[in-house]
N, C-alpha and C positions, 0 to 999 in steps of 0.2 A: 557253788552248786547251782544248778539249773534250777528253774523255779517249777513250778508243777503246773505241766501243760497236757490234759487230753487228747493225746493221737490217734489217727487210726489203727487197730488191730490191739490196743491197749486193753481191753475190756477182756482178750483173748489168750491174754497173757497166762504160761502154766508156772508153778510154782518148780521147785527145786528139791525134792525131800530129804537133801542135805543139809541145806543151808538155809533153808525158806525164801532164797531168790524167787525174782520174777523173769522168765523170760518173756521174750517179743513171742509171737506166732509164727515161728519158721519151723522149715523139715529140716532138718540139721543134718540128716543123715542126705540129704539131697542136695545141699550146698556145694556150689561150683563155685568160681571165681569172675563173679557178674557183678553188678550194682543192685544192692538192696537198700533201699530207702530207710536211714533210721530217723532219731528223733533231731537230734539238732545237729547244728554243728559251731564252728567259731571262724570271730572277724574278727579282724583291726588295722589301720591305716597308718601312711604316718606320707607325709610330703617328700618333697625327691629331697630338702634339707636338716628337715628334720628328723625327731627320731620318733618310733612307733608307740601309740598312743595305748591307754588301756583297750583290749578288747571285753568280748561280750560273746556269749552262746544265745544264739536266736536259732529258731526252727528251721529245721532244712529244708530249703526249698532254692528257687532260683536266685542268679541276682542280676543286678544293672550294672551295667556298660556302656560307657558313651563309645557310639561306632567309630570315632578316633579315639579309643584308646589304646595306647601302646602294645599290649599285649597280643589285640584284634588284628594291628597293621604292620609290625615286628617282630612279632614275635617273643617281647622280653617276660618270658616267664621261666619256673622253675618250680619242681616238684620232688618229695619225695616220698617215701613210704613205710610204712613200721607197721609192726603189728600188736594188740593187746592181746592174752592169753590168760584164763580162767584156771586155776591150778587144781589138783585133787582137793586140797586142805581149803578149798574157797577163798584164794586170794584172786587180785588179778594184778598182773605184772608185764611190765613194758619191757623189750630187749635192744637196751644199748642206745636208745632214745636222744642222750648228748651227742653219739656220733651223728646221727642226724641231722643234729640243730648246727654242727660245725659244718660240714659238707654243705646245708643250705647257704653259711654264712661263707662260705669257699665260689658257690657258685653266685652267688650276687653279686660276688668283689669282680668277678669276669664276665660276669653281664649287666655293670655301672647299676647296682640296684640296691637300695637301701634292704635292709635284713632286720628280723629281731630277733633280738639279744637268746643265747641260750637260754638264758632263765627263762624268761617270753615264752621261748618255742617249747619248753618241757611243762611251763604250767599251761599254756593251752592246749597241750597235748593230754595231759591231767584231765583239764576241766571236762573235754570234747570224750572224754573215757569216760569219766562218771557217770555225765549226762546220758552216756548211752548203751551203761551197763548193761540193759535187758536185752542189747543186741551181740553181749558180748558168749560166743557159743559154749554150750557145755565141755566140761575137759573135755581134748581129746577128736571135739566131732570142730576145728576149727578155730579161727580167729577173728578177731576186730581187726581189719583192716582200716588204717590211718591215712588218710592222702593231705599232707599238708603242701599248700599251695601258693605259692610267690609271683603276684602277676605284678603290668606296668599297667593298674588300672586308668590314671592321668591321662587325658586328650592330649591330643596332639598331631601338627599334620606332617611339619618336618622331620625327618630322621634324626633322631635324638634319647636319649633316656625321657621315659616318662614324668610328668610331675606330679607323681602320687604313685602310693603301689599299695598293693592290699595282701594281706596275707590271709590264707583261709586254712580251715580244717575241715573234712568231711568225711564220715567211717561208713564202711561196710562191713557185714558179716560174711566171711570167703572161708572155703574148703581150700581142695588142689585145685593151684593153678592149670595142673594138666591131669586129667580125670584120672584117678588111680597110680597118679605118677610112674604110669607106665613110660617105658627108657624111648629117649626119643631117635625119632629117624631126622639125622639132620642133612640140609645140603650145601655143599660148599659154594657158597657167592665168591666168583673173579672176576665180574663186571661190576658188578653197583657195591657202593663202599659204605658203611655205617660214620665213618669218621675220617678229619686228615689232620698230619700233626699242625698246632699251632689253630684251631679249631675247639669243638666245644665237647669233645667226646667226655673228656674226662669231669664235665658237671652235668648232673639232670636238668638241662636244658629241656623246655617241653618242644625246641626247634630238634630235637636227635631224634626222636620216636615215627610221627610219619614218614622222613625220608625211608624208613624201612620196609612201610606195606608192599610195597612193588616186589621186591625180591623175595618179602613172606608170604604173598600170596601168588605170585608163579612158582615157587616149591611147594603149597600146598596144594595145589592145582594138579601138582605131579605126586601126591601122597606123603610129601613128606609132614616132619613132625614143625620145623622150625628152622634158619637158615644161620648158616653162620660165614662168618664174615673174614675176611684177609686184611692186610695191613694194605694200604692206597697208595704206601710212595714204590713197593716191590710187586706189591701181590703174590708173597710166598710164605708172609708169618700170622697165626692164626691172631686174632685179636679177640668178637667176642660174638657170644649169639644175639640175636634181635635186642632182648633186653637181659639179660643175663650173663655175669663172667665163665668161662669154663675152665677146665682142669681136666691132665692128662695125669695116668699111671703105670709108670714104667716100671717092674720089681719094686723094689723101698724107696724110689723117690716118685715124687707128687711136684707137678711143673703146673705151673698158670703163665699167663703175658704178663710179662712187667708193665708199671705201671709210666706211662713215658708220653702221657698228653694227650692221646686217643682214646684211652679204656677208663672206665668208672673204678674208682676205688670203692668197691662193693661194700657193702659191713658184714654179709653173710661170709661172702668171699675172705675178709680179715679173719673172720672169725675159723673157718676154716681150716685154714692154716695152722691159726693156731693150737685148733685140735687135732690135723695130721700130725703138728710136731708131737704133741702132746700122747700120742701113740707111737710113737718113735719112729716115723717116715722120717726122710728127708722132705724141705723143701724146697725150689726152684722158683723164683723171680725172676723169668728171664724171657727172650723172645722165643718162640717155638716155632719152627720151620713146619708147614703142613703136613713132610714127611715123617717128622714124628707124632702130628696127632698121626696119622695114618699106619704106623707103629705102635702104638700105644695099647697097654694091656687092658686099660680101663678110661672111660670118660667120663666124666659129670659136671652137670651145670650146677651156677648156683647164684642166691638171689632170695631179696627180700619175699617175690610172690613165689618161686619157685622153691624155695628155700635148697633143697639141694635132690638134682632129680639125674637120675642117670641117662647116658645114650648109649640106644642099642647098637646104631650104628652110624656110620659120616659115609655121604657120596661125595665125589669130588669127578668129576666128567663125569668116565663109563666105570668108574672104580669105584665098589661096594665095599665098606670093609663093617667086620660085627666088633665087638666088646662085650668085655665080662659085665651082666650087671645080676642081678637078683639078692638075695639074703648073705652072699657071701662074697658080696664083693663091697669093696672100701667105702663106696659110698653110699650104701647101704648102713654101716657102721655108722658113718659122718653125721648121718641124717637122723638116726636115734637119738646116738648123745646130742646135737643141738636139738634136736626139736626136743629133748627129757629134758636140757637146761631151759628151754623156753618157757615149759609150762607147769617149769618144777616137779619133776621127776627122777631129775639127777641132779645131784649137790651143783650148785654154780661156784666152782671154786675162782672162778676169773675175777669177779663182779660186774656180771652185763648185767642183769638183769635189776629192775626198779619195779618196789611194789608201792599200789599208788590208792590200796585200799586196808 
């Protein structure tokens, strides 16, 4: 447990007439997908030989860097993201949190970086939630955003793996990623590439994220919502949007991109699946030529921040095309049942879901 530390806006804290919880001072109902400053968060180290040492929850705030460190001059980091969720009945519970800790320990092994251990990752994923219950949002109006983080903190001036690395934790309180999860307008990028095979598409690598801004902000520049991306060795099969997998609907089957070195094995995305099957769709793991997103009855993205959001429509040149979204269409469906198993609303008959109070 974290020790009892005075912060700002504590004093301000309103009760829960549920539970007799404390929240933090926030508008819940005006929660975006920004950084909100909570109380602490979590560290620990370990050498490029050895193995990671116990951590600790200290206050959030910044931290040091030596200006050769690997991270700063290479780029060797790695990040990923989860969410805590506050249920009707006052629990709070993590979703699927082992897959996590395996995909970080997937992306170190490909970017020469020591990792800690699942156990590691799940109990400071724990501690860094308790500590910051009060910032965890009412049912309903939101979540605890998790950013666990894998740098090469170690100096160094030669191209090499770092010697040291630091693993962090830092939460926020986040609503929708995209304001009212209204369906997005996307554009089709066939010049700039998010990925190439034999490259690092397929780990959260914190090197895959700004190569994007350019292409997402000359499509927002032009109104759209968000850019999505083609395969780099044809430039004819869809792969995935800026940071989110996507998914076409044809009658009863439901198609995403295989998964083949370029594209992130999502967990929203796994999960998915498993509840399109789960309603008797068919599903598709396969390569999808543009012309069938362009075909396609229905589209939607999906993803840790986005959890699953629909598109209204895909441009691709001068060709505009719409899709089904609102209350009756599939992903719409997708989005209730997991976000009711998230925050325990609907039975989790899988076992994602870990309650951690």
């Amino acid at each position: 447990m974290a020790p009892a530390l005075q912060t700002n806006g504590e004093s301000n804290a309103r009760s829960n007439d549920g539970f007799g919880e404390e929240y933090a001072d926030v508008k819940w109902d005006e929660l975006g997908f920004a950084i909100v400053p909570t109380d602490y968060m979590y560290m620990m180290k370990c050498s490029k030989e050895g193995d990671f040492s116990q951590g600790k929850l200290m206050p959030y705030g910044n931290i040091e860097l030596s200006p050769s460190a690997g991270v700063l001059n290479y780029g060797q980091g790695l990040f990923e993201g989860l969410k805590a969720y506050r249920t009707e009945d006052g629990h709070i519970q993590l979703f699927r949190p082992e897959d996590n800790a395996l995909r970080m320990k997937m992306g170190a092994e490909r970017m020469c970086m020591q990792s800690p251990s699942v156990e590691q990752f799940l109990e400071a994923v724990k501690q860094t939630v308790i500590a910051n219950k009060r910032w965890i949002p009412p049912p309903g109006k939101g979540s605890l955003y998790l950013r666990p983080l894998l740098i090469g903190s170690g100096s160094l001036l030669g191209l090499a793996p770092a010697p040291e690395y630091t693993f962090l934790i830092f939460a926020s309180p986040v609503g929708n990623y995209h304001k009212g999860r209204s369906a997005l307008n996307l554009f089709v990028e066939d010049k700039l590439h998010r990925a190439i095979p034999g490259g690092t598409g397929c780990v959260k690598s914190i090197t895959n994220y700004s190569p994007v801004y350019l292409a997402q902000a000359q499509a927002k520049a032009k109104g759209f919502s968000d850019v999505l991306f083609l395969d780099s060795v044809n430039g004819k099969y869809v792969e995935e949007v800026t940071a989110c997998n996507i998914f076409i609907v044809k009658g009863n089957v439901v198609s995403t991109p295989a998964l083949q070195g370029t594209i992130l094995p999502g967990i929203t995305r796994k999960s998915i699946i498993d509840i399109a099957l789960s309603f008797g769709y068919q599903v598709e793991e396969r390569l999808i030529p543009l012309e069938d997103l362009l075909e396609a009855d229905e589209v939607f993205c999906t993803g840790t921040a986005v959890i699953v959001n629909p598109v209204g429509s895909v441009t691709h040149q001068d060709k505009k095309v719409e899709y089904k979204a609102g209350k009756e269409a599939l992903s719409h469906k997708l989005y209730e049942t997991l976000t009711g198993i998230q925050m325990g609303r609907v039975e989790d008959k899988m076992g994602w879901t870990l309650q951690i109070n």
